[in-house]
LOFILO-746358 format. One record per atom (N, C-alpha, C): atom name; residue number from 1; residue in one letter; x, z, y. Coordinates in steps of 0.001 Angstrom, whole numbers. Layout:
BEGIN
atom  nr  rest  px  pz  py
CA  NUM  a  X  Z  Y
...
***
This chain:
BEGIN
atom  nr  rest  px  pz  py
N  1  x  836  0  -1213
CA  1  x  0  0  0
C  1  x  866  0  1257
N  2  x  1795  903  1988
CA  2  x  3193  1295  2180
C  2  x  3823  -403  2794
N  3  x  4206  -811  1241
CA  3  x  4849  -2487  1479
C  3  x  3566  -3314  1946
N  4  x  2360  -3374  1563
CA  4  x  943  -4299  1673
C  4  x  1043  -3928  3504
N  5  x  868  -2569  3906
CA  5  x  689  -2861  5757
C  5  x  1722  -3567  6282
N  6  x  3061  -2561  6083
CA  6  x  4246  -3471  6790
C  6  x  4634  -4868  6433
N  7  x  4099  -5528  5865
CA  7  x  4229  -7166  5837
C  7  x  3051  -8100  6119
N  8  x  1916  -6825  6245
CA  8  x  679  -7632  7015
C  8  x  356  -8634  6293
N  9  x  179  -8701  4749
CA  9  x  -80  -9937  3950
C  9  x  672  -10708  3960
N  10  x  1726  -10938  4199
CA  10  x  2767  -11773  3857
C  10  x  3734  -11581  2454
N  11  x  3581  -12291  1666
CA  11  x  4051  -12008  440
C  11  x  6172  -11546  265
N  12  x  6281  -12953  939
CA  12  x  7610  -12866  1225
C  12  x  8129  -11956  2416
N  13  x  7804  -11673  3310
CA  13  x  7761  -10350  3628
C  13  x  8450  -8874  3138
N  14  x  6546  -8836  2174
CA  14  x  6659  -7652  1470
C  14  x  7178  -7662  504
N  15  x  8225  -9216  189
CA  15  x  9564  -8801  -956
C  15  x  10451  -8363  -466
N  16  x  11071  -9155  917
CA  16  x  11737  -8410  1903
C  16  x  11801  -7084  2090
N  17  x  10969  -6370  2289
CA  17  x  11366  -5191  2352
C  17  x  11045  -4482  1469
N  18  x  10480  -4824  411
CA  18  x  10834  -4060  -913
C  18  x  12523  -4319  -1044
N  19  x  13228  -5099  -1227
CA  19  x  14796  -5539  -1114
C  19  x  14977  -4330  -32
N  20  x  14895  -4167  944
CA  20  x  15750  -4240  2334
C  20  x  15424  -2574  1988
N  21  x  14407  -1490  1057
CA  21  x  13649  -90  998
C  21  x  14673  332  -271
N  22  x  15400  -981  -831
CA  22  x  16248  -214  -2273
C  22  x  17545  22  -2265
N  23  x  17767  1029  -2731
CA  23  x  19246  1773  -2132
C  23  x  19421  2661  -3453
N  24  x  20405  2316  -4115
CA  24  x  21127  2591  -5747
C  24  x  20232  2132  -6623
N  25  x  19319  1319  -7017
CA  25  x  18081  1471  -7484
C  25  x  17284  2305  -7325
N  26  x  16860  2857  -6448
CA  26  x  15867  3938  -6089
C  26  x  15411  2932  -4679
N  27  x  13574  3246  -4702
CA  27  x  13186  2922  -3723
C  27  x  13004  4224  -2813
N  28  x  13449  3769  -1291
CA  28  x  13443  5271  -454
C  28  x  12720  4057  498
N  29  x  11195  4201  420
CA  29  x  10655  3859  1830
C  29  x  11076  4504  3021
N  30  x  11582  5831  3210
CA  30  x  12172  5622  4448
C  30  x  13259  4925  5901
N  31  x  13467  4025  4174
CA  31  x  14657  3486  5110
C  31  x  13946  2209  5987
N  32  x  12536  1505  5403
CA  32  x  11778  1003  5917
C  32  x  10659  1248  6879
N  33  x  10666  2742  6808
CA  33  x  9887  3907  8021
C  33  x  10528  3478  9093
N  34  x  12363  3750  8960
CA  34  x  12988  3764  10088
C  34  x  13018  2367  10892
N  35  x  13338  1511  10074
CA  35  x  13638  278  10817
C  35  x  11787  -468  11568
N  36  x  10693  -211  10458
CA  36  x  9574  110  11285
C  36  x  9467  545  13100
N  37  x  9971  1784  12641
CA  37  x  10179  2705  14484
C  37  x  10671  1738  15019
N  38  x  11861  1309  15059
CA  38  x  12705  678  16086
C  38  x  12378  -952  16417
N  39  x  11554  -1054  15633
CA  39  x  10892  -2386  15820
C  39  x  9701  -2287  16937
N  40  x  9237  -1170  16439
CA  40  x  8543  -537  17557
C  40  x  8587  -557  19026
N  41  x  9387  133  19007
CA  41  x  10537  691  19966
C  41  x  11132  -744  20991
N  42  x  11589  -1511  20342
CA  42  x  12175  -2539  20603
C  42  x  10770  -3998  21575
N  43  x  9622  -3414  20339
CA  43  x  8593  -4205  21571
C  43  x  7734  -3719  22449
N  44  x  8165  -1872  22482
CA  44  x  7783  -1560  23658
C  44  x  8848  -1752  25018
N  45  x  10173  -2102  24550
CA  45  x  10666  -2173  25610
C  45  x  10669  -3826  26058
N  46  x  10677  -4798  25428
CA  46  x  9819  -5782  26060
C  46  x  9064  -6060  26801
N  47  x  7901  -5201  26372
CA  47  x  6663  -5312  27259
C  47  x  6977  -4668  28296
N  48  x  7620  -3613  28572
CA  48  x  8308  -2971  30025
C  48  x  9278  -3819  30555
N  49  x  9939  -5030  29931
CA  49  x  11091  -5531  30793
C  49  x  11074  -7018  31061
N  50  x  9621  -7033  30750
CA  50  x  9098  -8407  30343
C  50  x  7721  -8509  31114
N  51  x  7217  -7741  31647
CA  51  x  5885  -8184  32228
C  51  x  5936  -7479  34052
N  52  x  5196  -8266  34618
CA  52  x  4738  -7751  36250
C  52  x  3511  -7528  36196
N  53  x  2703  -7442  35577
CA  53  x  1710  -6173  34853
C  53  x  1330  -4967  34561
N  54  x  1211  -3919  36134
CA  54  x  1247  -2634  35492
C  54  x  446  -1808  34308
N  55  x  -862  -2828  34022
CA  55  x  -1314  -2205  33004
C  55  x  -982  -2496  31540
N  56  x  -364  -3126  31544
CA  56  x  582  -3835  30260
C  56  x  1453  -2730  30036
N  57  x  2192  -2627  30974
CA  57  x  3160  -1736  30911
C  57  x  3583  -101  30703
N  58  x  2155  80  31479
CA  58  x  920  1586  31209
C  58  x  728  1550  29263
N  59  x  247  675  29252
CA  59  x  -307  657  27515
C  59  x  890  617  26261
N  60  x  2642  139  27112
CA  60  x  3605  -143  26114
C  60  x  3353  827  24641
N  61  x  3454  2358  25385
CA  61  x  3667  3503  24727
C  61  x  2685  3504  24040
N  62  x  1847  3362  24188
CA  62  x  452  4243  23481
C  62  x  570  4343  21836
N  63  x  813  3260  21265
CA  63  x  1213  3812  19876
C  63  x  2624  4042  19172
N  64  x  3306  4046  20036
CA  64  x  4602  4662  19934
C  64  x  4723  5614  19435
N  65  x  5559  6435  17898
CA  65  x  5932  7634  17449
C  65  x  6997  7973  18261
N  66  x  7661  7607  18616
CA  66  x  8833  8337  19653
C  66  x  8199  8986  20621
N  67  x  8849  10140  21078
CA  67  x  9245  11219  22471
C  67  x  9402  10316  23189
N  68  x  8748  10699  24602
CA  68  x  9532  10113  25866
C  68  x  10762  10393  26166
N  69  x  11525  11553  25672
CA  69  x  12853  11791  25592
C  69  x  13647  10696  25042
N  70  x  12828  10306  23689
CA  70  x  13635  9095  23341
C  70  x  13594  7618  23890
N  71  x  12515  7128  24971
CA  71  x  12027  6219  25025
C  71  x  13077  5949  26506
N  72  x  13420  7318  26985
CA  72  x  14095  7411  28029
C  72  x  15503  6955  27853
N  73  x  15792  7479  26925
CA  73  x  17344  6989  26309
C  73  x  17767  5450  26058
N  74  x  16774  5266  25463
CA  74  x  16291  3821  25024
C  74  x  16530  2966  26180
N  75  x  15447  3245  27433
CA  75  x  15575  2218  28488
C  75  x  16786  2318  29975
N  76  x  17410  3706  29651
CA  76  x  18848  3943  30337
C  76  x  20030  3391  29595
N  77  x  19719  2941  28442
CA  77  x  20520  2150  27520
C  77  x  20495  591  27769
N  78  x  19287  161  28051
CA  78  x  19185  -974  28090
C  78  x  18709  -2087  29202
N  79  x  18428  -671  30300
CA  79  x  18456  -1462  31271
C  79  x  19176  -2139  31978
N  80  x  20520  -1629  31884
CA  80  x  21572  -3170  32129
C  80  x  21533  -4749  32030
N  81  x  21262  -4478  31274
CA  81  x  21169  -5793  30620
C  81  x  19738  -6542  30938
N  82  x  19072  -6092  31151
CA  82  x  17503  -6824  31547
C  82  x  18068  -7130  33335
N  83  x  18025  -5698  34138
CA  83  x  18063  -6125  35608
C  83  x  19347  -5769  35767
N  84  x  19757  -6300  37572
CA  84  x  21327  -6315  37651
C  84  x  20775  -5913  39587
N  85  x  21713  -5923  39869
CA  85  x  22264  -5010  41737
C  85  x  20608  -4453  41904
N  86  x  20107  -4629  42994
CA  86  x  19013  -4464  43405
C  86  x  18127  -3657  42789
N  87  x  17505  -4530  42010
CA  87  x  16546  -4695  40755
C  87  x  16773  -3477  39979
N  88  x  18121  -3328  39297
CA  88  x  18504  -2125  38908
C  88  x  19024  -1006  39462
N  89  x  19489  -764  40376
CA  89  x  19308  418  41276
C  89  x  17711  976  41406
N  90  x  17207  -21  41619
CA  90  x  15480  327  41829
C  90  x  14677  822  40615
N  91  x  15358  632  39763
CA  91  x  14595  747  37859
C  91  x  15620  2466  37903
N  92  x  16548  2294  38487
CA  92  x  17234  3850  38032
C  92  x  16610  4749  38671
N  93  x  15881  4312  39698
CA  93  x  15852  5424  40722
C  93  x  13981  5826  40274
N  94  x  13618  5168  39442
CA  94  x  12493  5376  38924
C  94  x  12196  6101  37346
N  95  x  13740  6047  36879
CA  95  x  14180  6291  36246
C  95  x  14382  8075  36186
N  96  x  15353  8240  37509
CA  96  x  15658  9532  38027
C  96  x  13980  10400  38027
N  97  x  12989  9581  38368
CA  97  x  11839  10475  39139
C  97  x  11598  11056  38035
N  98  x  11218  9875  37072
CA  98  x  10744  10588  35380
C  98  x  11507  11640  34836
N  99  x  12837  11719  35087
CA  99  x  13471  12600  34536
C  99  x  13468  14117  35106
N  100  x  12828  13618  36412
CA  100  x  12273  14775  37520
C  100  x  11496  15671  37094
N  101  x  10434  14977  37062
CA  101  x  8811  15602  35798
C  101  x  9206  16159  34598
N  102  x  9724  15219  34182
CA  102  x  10744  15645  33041
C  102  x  10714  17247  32785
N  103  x  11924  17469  33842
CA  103  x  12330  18976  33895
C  103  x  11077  19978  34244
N  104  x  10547  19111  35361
CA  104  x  8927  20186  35619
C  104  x  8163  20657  34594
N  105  x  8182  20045  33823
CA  105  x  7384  20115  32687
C  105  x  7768  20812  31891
N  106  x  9104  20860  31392
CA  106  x  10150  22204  30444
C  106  x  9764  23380  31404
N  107  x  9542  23593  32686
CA  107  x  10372  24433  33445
C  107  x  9130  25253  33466
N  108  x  8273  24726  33912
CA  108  x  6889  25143  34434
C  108  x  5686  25137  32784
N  109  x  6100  24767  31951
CA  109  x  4983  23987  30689
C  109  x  3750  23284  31095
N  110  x  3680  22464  32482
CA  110  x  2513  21892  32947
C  110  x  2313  20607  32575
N  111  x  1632  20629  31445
CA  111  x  1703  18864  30537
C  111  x  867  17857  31904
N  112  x  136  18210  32207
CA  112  x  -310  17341  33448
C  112  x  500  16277  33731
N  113  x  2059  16849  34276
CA  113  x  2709  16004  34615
C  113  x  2959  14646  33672
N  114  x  2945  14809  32371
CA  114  x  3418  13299  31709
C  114  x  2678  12439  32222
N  115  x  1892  12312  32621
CA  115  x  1163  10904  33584
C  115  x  1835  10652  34603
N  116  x  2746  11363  35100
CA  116  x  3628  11035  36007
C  116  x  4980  10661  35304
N  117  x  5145  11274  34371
CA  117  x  6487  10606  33351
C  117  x  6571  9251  33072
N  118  x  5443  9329  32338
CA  118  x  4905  7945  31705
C  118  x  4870  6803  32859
N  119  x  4307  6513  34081
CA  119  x  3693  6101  34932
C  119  x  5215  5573  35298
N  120  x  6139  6077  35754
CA  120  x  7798  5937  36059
C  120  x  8071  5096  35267
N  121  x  8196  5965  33879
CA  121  x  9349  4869  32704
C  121  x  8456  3831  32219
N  122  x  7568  3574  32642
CA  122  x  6737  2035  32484
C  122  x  6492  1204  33222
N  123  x  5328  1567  34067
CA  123  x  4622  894  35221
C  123  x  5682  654  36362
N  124  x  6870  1761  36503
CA  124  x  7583  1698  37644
C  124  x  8502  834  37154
N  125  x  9188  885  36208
CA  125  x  10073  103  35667
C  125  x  10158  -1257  35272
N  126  x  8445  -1629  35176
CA  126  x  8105  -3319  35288
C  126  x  8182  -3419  36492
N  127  x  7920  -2943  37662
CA  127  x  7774  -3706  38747
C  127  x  8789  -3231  39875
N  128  x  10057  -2727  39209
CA  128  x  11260  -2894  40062
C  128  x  11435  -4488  40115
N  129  x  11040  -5130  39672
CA  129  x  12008  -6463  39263
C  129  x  10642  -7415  40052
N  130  x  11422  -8382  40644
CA  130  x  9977  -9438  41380
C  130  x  9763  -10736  40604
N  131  x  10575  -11244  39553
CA  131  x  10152  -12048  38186
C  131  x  10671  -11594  37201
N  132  x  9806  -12193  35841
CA  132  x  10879  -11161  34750
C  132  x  11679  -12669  34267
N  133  x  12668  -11876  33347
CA  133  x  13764  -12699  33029
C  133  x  13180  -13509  31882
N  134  x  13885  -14580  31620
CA  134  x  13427  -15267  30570
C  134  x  14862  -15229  29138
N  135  x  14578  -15386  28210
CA  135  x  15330  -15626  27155
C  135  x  15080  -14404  26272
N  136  x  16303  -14509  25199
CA  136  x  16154  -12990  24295
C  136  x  17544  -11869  24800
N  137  x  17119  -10836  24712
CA  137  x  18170  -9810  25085
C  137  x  17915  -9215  24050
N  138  x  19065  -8793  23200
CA  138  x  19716  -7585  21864
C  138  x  19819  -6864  22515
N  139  x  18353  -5825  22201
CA  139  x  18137  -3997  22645
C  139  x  19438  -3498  21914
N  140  x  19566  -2356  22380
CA  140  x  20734  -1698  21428
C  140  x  20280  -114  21414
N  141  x  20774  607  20343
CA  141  x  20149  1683  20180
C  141  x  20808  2605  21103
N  142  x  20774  3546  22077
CA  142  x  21238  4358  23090
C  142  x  22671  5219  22472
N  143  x  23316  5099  22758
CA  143  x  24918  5303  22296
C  143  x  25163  7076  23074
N  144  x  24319  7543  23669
CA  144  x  24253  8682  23855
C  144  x  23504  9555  22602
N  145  x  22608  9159  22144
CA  145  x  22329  9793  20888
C  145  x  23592  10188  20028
N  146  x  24129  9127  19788
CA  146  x  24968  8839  19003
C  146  x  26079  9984  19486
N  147  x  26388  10379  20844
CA  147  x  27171  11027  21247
C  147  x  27375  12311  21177
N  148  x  25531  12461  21378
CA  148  x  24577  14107  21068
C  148  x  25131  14506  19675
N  149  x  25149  13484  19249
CA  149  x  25123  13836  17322
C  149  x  26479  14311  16810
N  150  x  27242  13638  17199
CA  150  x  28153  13633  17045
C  150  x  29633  15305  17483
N  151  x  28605  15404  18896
CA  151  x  28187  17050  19540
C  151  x  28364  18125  18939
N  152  x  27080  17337  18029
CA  152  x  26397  18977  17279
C  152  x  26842  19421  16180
N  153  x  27490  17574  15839
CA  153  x  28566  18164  14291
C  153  x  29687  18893  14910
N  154  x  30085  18837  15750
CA  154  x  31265  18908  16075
C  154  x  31116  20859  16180
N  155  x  30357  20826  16758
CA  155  x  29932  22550  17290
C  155  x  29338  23533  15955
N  156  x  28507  22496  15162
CA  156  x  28166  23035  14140
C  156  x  29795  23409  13170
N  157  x  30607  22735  12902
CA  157  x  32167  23325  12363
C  157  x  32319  24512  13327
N  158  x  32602  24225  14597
CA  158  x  33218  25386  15646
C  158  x  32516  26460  15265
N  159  x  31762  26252  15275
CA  159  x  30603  27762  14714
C  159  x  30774  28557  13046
N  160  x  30594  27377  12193
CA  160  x  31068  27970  11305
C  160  x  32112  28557  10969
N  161  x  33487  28079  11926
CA  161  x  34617  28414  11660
C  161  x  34725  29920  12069
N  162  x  34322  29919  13332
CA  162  x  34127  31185  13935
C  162  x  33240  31979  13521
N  163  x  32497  32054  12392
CA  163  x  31424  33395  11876
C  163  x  32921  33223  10624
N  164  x  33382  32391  10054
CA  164  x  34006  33082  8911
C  164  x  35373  34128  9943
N  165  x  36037  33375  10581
CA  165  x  36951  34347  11489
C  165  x  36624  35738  11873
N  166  x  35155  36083  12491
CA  166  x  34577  36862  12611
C  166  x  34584  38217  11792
N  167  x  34129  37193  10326
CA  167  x  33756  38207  9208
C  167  x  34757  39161  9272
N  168  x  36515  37638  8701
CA  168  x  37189  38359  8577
C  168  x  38059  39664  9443
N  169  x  38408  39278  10519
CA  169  x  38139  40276  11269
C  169  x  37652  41116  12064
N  170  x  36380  41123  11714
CA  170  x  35374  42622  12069
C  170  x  35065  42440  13815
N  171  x  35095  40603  14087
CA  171  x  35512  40185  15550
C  171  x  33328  40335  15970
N  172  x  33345  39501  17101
CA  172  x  32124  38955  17308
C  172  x  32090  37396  17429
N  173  x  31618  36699  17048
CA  173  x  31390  35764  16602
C  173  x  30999  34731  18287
N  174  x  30290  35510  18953
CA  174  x  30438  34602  20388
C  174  x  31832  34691  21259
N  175  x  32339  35857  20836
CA  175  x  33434  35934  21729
C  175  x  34453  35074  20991
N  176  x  34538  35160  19602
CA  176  x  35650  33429  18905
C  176  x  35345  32053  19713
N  177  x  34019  32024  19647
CA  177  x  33022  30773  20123
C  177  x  33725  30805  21468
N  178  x  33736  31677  22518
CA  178  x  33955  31426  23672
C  178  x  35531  31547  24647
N  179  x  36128  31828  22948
CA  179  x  37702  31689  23223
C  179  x  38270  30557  22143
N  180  x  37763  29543  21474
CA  180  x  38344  29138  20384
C  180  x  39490  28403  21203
N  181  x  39317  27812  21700
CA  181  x  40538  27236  22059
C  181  x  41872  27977  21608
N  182  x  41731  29198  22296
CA  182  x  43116  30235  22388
C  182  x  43055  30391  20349
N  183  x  42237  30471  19728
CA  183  x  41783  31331  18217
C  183  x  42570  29457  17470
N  184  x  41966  28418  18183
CA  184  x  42369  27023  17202
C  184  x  44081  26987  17096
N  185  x  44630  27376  18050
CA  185  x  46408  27205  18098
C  185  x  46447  27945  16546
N  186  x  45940  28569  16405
CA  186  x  46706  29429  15245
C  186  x  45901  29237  13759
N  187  x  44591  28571  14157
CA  187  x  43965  28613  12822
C  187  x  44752  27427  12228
N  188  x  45397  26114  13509
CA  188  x  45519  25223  12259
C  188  x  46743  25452  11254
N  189  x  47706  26424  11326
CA  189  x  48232  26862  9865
C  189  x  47421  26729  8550
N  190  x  48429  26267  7800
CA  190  x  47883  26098  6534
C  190  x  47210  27346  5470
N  191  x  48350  28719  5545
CA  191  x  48463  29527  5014
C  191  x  47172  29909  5913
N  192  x  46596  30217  6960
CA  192  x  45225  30294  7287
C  192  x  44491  29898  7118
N  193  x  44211  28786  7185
CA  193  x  43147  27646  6417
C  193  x  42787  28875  5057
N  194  x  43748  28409  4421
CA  194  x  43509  29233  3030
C  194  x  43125  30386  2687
N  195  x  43808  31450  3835
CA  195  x  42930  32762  3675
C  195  x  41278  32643  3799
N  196  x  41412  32040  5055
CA  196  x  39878  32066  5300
C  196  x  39022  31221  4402
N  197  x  39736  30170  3450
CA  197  x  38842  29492  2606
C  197  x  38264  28361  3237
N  198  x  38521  27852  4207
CA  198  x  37774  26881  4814
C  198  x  37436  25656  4248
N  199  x  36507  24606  4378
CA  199  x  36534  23623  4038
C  199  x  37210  22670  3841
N  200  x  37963  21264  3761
CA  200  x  38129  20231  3931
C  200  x  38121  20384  5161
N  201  x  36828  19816  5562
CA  201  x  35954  19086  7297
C  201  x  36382  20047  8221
N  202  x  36046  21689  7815
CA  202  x  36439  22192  8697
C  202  x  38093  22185  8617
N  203  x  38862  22339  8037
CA  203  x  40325  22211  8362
C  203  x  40718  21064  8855
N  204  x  40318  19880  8724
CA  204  x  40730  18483  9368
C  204  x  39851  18725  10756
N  205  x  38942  19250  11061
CA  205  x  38584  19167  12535
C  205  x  39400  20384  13510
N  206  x  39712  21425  12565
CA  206  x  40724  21965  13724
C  206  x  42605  21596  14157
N  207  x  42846  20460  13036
CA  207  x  43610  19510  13270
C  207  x  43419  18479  14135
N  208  x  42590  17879  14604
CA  208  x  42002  17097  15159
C  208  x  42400  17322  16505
***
């Protein structure tokens, strides 16, 4: 059923991504969930970078599973490439407002505002531009995610390293965290590594 929607009756299609869902011989529809989203994703930002239509542009989202957090990433990623001087200064700065509300909204919990979120990273963002461009532009997935992620692995080791340090000496565990620097000179010994038992990952990242 799964393969029958996402190919919309298309036979060859839905061999396609039966192929494109198999990974060791095991079928993991998620891997066809995902690429689903971003297809998504990819023609909502069309319709935002592609029409002088604010109600087109109002409607991109509406069945969108992504966060506006993510949708935000998405079109600070890719708005380069659609508009250029002018045009894009004017898409950032509409850009900035949403991210404005944004914070109002964490700060205050007044959901009200996403009509003002929304209203920015769409409606405002089609009509920075006074024609839209013609041809195809390759969206790309926001390379700040990628950066976030990359972050959290990184902090997620620092952390672990520092509760085992901790244990072992009877330390506090934020105060390692908030001195590692001074604590990394010395962990990367080997003969330490080893007391403390550390991982692999974690011993190659405090080499690093």
């Amino acid at each position: 059923k799964f393969l029958s929607r996402s190919a919309k009756g298309d036979l060859r299609a839905a061999l396609n991504d039966l192929q494109f869902s198999t990974e060791n011989n095991t079928l993991n529809l998620d891997l066809l969930s995902e690429r689903a989203q971003t297809q998504e994703i990819f023609n909502a930002l069309k319709l935002i970078f592609k029409t002088l239509d604010p109600k087109i542009a109002l409607s991109s989202l509406d069945n969108l599973n992504e966060n506006l957090d993510e949708v935000f990433l998405w079109l600070e990623e890719n708005l380069p490439k659609e508009y250029s001087e002018k045009e894009l200064e004017k898409a950032f700065d509409y850009l900035s407002k949403a991210d404005v509300f944004k914070g109002r909204i964490r700060r205050r919990q007044y959901y009200r505002y996403l009509v003002y979120e929304n209203t920015f990273l769409t409606a405002g963002i089609a009509l920075s531009k006074k024609e839209k461009s013609s041809g195809f532009v390759n969206y790309t997935k926001p390379s700040r995610i990628l950066k976030m992620f990359i972050s959290k692995m990184r902090n997620a080791k620092k952390l672990s390293i520092s509760k085992t340090l901790a244990e072992k000496t009877h330390s506090s565990t934020k105060q390692i965290m908030n001195n590692f620097g001074f604590y990394k000179s010395f962990l990367k010994n080997n003969d330490v590594i080893n007391e403390l038992e550390l991982t692999d990952d974690e011993a190659n990242f405090l080499k690093t």
